[in-house]
N, C-alpha and C positions, 0 to 999 in steps of 0.2 A: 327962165322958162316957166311961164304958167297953166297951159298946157299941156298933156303926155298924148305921144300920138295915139292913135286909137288902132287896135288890128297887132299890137307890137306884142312879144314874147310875153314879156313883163304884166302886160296890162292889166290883165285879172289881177295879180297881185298886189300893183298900186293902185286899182282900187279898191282891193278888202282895204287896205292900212287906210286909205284917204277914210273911208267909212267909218273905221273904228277908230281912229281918229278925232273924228268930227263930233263923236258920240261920246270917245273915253276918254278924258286927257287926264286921269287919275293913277298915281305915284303906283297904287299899292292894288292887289285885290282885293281887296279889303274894304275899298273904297266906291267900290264899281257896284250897281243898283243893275233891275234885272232889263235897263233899258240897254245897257254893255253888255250884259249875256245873250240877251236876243239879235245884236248885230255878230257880236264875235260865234255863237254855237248855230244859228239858223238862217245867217246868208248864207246864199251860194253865188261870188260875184256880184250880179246887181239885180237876185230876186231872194224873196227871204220867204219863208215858211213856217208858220208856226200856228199850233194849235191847244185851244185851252177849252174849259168847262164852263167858264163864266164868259159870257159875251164884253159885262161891264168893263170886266177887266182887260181884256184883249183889247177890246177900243181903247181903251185910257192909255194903255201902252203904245198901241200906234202914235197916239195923238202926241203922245210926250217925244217920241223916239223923231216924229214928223219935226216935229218943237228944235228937239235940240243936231237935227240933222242943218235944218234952215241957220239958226243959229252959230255953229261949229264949222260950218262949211257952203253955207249959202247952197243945200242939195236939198231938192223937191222931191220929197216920198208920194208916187203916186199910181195908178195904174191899180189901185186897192180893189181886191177882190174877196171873198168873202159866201159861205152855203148861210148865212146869216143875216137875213133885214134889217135884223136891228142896229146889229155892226156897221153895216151897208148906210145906212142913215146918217150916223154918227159923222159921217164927213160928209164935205162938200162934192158935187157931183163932176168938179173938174179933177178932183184926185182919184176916181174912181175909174175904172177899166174900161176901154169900150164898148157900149153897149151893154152894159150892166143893167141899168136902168130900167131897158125894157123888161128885165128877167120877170115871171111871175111865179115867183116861191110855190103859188098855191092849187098851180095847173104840174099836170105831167111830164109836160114837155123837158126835152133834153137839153141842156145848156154847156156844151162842152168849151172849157179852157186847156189852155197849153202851161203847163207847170211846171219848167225843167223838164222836159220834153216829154212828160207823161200827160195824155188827155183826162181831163176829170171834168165829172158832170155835177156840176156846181150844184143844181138842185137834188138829184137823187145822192150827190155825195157818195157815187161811186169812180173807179175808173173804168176807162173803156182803152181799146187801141185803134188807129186809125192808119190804114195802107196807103202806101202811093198807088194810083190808078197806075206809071208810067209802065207800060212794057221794057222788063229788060230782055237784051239779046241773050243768047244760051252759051255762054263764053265764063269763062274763068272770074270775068271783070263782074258780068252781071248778074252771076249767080252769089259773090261777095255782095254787092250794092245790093242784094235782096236782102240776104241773111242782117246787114247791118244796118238794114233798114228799119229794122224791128226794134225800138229803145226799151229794152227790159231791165233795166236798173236793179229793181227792186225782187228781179228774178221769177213772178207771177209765171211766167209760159216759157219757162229754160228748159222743159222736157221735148215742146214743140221746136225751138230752136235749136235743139241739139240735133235733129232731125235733118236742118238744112247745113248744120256744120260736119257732121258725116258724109255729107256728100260732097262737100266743096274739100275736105280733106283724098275723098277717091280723087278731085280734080287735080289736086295740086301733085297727085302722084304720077301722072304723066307728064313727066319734063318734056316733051318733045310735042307739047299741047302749049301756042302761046296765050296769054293772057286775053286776046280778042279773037283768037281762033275759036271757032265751034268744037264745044269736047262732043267724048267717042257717044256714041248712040247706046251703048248700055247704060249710061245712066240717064239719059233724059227719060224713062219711065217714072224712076224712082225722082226727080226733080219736080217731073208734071204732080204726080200722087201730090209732094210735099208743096208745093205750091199754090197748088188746088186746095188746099186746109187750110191756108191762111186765111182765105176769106170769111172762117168763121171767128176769126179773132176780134174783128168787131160787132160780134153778138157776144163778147165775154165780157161778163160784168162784176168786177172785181169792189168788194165791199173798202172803202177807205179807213174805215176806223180795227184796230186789230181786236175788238171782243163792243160788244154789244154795251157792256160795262165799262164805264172810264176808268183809266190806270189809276186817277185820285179817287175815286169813289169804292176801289176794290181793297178786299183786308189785305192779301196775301197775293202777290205776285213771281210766280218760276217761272224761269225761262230753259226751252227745251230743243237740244238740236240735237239730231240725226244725222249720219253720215252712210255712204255708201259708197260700191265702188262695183264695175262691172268691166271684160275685156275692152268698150267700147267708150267710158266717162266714168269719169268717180265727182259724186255729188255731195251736199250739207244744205240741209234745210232746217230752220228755226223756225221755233213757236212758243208762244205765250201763254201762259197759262193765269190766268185770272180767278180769285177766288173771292166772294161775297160773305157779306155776316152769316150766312146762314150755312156756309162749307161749301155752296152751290158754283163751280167751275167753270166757265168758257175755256174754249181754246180757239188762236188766232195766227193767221201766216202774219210770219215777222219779215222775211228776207230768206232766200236762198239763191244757188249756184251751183252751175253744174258745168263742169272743164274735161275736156278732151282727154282718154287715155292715151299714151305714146304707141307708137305701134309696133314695136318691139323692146324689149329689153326690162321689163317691169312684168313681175308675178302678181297676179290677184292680192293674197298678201300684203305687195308693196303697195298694192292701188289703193288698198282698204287703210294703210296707214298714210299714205297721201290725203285721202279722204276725211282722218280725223283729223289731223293738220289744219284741210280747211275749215273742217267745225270749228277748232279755237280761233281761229284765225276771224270767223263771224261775231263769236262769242264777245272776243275783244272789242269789235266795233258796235255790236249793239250794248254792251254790257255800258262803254261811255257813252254813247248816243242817249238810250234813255234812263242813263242813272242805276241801274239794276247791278245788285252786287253780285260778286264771284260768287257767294255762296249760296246763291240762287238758282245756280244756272248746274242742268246736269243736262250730259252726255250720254248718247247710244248711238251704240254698232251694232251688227249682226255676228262680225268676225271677231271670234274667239283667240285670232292667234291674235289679232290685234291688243284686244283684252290682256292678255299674255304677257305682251310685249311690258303693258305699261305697269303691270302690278308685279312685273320681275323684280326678283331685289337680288338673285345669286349669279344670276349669267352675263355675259358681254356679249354684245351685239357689233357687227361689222359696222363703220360709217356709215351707210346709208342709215339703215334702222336707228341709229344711235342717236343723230343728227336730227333726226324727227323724234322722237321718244323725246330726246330734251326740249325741244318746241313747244311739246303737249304739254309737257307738263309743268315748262315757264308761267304757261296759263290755267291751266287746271291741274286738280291733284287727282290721283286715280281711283279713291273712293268715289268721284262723279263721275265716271264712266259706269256705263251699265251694258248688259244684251240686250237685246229686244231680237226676236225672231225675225225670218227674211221676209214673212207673212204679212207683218206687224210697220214693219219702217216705211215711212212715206217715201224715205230718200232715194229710193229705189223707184220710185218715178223718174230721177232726175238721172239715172244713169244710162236711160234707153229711149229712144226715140217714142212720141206721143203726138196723137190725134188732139184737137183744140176741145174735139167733143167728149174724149176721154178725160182729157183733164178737167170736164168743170166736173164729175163726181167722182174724180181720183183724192185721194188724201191727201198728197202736195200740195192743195191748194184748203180744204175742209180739218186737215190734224187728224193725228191718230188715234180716236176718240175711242174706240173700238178696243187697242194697248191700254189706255188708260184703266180704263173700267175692268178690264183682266187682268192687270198685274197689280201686285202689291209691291210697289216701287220702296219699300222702308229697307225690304231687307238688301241686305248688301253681300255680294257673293267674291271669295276669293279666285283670283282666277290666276292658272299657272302656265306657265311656257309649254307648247303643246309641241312633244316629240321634242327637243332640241338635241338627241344626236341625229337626228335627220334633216332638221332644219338650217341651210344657207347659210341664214343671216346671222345664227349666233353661233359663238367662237369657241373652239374645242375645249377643253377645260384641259388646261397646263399645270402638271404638277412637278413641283421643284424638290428635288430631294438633294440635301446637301451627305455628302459622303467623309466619315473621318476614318483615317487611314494611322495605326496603330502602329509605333515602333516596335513591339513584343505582340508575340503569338499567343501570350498567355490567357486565360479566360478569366476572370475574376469570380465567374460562375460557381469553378470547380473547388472552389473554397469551400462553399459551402457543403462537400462531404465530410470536412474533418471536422470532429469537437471539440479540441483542443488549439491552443496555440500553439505549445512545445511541439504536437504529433504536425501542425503544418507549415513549421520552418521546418522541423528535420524531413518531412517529405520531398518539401524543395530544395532541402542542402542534399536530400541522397540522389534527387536527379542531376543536380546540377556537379555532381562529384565523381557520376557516371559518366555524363558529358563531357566533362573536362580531361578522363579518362580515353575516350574515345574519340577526341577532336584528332585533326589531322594537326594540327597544330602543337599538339599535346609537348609537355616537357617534364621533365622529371622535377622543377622547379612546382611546377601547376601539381602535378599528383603528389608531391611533399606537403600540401597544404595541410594545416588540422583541421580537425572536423568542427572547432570551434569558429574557424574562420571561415566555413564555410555556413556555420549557423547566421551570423552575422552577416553574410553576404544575401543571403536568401529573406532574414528578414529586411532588409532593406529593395529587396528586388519585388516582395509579396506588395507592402507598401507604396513604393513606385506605382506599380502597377492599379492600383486603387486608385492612387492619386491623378493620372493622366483618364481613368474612365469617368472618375467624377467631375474632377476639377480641369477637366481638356482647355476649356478656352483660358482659363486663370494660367495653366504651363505652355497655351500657343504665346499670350500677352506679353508674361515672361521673359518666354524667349527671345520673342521679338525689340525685349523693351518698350513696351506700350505699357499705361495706365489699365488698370482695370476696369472692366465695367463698372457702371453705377448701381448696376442690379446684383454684384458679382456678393454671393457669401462672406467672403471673405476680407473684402475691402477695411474693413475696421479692424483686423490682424495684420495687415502690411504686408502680405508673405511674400518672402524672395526665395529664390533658388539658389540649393548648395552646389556644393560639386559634384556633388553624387546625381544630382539632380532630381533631388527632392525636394519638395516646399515645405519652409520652416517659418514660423511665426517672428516679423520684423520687429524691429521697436528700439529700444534706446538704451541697451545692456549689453552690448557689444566691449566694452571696456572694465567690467565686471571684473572680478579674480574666480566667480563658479565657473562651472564647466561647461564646457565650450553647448552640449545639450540641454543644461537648462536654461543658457540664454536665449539660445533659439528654437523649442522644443521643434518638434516634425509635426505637420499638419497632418491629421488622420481623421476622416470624415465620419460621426456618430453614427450615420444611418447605415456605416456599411458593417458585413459579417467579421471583417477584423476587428471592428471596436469591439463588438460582443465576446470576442474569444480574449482580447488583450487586457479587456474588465476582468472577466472570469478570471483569465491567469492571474491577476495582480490581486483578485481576490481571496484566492485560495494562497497568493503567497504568506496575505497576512492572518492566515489561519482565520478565514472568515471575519474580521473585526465592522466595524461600522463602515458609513460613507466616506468620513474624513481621513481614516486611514490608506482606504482604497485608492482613494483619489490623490492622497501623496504620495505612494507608491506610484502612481500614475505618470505624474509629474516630475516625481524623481528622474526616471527612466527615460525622460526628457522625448516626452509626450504629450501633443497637446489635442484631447477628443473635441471636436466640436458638438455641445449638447453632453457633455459631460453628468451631469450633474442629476440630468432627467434620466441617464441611462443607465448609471450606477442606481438609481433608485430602483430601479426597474427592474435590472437583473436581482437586487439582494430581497427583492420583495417575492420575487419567482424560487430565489434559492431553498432548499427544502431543511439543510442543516442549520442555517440564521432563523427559517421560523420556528425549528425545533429548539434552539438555545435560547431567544429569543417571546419567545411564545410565554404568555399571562399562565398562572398555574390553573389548572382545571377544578375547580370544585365540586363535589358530587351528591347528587340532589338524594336528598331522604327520601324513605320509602314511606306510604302511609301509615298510621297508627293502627294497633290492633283495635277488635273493637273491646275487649277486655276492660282497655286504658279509657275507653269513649262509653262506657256503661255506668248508669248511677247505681252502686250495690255499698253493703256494708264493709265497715271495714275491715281489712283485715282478712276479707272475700279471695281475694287475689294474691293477696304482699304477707308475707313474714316477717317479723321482725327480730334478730338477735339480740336479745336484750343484755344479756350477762357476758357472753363473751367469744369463742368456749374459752376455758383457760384447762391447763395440761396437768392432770391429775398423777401420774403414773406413766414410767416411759421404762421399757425392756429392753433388751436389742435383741434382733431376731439375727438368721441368717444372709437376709439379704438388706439388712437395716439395724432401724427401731421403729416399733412401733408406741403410740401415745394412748391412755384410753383417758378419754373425752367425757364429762358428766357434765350435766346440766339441773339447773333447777328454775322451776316452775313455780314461782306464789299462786296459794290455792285463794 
């Protein structure tokens, strides 16, 4: 079959492939020249679209692209049209358009062509639109065939169209209205109004190039959409913003659209974030259409909750909201979102119904030239979820609180009243002595007990009780025979449980002839107020001595502190009888010199000297002694 029928499902699609085809037959991208970019990115079917700066070059492209179509596929490029004579020249006058020829670039006259079903006047190089004269009937069928009579692709007069789709929406809400029936008489007022402004749609004259300034000739190009949303349509309009050497800015309508709101079941809110949805959704398509990077491209709304929604980083939002939030933000990040006031957004054309005459000096079609020039678009503002215990769409905050449930009533608190160790086992051996006393159970066996064996019972119950408040999940694990955490303290001690059901230090001394305690000393947690009291006591057994004695005393006892070492420091550096035993001797600082000592005088000024002796002349004895008499002598 050499042949494909023509009219069949398929058909546009085998002919892009026949066309790029004919053009590409190269392995690789890599390989492909921009005569493959220009069939693969700027057909549409069997008409192609493309605009450049230089004329020379757009000719030489045709010419090649003509070349290698004949060549590749024996396919005649022709029907060339062209707002350029010079271009126009460059081929022969049977590849050219109907009635091309006659045009005259250099009179006023209008020249309209059909291009993908937009009118454009090839000389002034703008668009225009063009109506059917046919009357339609006032029926469901023909008030359709009106509205989609209108080919706005490009979105130029979507505020005028939204006009005629409000009404056919009142239409289609009479079921018992058929499609060629005549609808109810309240609305063919509002039909005539809307129909009667059509006519000025071919006096609009929409400029073709999007900024006065070519995209290659500009430094700096953003691109900027708008979104909106109203009970009636939620809209997104794009624009371009162009920037020259000298900072100097255009701005230019790129594309917009404006869709029907539902008629129940969606809050403003939801429309506003429908709304920004569409914005990315343009973004996307123009951002690959003309090259323009993501980080080019910023975003504004007016709605604040929306703002909210996207710069949340602590709350959850119900499905709907959630399901768009991640949409928006697949394609932008929420630093490009911005406010813009309701004053301010052109978008807000495209959500309400509009006159043909309103819209040629509405902003929808001119930019928001007026926002620009008033805002300082650098700074960037944080925006929060507005009200969210009031608001719908985001999710209560759920707070999970796990409960541990305690074998013993004990408090570990109340430890902390006693200073001693000795005073707080026997507090707990005299309660527990009373109790045992007092049980319904009681036996003359149980009240026979010593008081020793009740010291011993208490201190292992004080203990216990430490153990299960600090160490809970190490004695659930235990229990259970599971592994310990990887996070768990204790992990690099092995501890198992005795019978008492205490945790003792595991390890590989089980077979030892020491006692049965220092094989597996008790695990006792540094940081609690028992290790403090059980230091003390072991300190004061050894009559205050150093750390090493302390600490074997400790050990003996078959005890093992965690943080031992730091905490015996700590207490003997606090002790007040170690730094008195302990303590460098004091030396005691001299007083100043008289000044007597510090005077230049003769000698002998101040000092005496004994020269001879005395020595003891004569000694008596008195009544309550003796006494000596003392002579001296003097060289004259």
């Amino acid at each position: 079959m050499r042949v494909h029928v023509f009219g069949n499902s398929p058909s546009p699609s085998v002919a892009n492939y026949c066309l790029r085809k004919a053009v590409c037959n190269h392995e690789g991208e890599e390989q492909c020249d921009n005569v493959c970019k220009y069939v693969k990115e700027h057909f549409y079917v069997d008409d192609g679209l493309l605009s450049s700066d230089s004329e020379k070059d757009i000719a030489s492209l045709i010419k090649r692209k003509h070349d290698r179509l004949m060549t590749g596929g024996n396919i005649r490029l022709h029907k060339i049209i062209s707002n350029s004579n010079k271009v126009l020249s460059s081929f022969p006058q049977k590849d050219l358009a109907k009635n091309i020829t006659e045009i005259d670039f250099d009179s006023d006259a209008s020249c309209l062509q059909r291009s993908l079903g937009l009118s454009w006047d090839v000389i002034r190089d703008i668009f225009t639109y063009q109506l059917s004269a046919d009357e339609k009937h006032y029926t469901k069928r023909g008030v359709l065939s009106v509205i989609n009579g209108i080919f706005d692709p490009i979105g130029f007069v979507a505020p005028v169209i939204l006009g005629g789709r409000l009404i056919m929406r009142q239409a289609l809400q009479n079921a018992s209205v058929d499609w060629d029936d005549p609808l109810p008489e309240y609305l063919m007022n509002d039909w005539q109004v809307w129909k009667q402004s059509l006519k000025d749609l071919e006096t609009l004259e929409i400029r073709r190039s999007f900024t006065e300034t070519s995209l290659g000739d500009c430094s700096k190009c953003e691109l900027h959409i708008f979104s909106d949303a109203s009970k009636d349509a939620i809209a997104s309009v794009a624009y371009i913003r162009t920037f020259n050497d000298n900072g100097h800015s255009q701005l230019g309508f790129v594309l917009g659209k404006s869709k029907l709101a539902p008629n129940h079941g969606h809050t403003i809110p939801r429309l506003e974030l429908c709304a920004a949805v569409l914005a990315t959704e343009l973004a996307s398509f123009i951002q690959k259409t003309l090259e323009i990077p993501s980080s080019a491209t910023d975003f504004y709304t007016d709605s604040q909750v929306v703002l909210g929604y996207l710069y949340n980083e602590t709350r959850r939002f119900y499905v709907y909201v959630s399901n768009r939030v991640d949409r928006i933000l697949k394609v932008s990040t929420k630093l490009q979102w911005n406010y813009v006031p309701t004053s301010y957004t052109p978008a807000d054309h495209g959500t309400r119904p509009l006159e043909v005459n309103s819209l040629r000096q509405s902003e929808w079609l001119k930019g928001p030239n007026a926002f620009f020039e008033s805002q300082n678009l650098s700074d960037s503002t944080l925006f929060e979820v507005i009200e969210p215990e009031v608001d719908k769409e985001v999710r209560l905050l759920v707070e999970v609180k796990k409960t541990f449930v305690k074998s013993s009533g004990l408090d570990i608190s109340l430890f902390e009243h006693f200073s001693t160790w000795t005073s707080l086992v026997r507090g707990i051996a005299f309660l527990k002595r009373k109790a045992s006393m007092w049980h319904k159970d009681a036996t003359d066996d149980k009240n026979s007990k010593s008081c020793v064996t009740f010291m011993k019972e208490s201190e292992k119950l004080i203990i216990k009780e430490v153990q299960q408040d600090i160490y809970y999940n190490e004695n659930d694990c235990l229990k259970k025979s599971k592994p310990l955490q990887k996070n768990s303290s204790l992990i690099a001690l092995s501890p198992v449980l005795d019978s008492d059901g205490l945790l003792r230090v595991g390890g590989r001394l089980k077979n030892s002839d020491i006692e049965s305690c220092e094989k597996m000393p008790v695990i006792i947690p540094g940081k609690s107020y028992i290790a403090t009291l059980i230091v003390k006591h072991c300190h004061n057994a050894v009559q205050h001595m150093g750390r090493h004695f302390t600490e074997g005393v400790i050990r003996s006892r078959g005890i093992w502190l965690t943080g031992c070492k730091r905490l015996i420091n700590s207490i003997l550096h606090n002790c007040i009888k170690c730094r008195k035993l302990r303590g460098s001797a004091e030396q005691q600082k001299m007083a100043d010199l008289p000044s007597d000592r510090l005077t230049t005088s003769p000698p002998f000024t101040y000092v005496g000297v004994d020269t001879f002796g005395p020595w003891s002349i004569l000694t008596r004895r008195t009544r309550g002694g003796s006494a000596n008499t003392k002579r001296l002598c003097f060289p004259v």
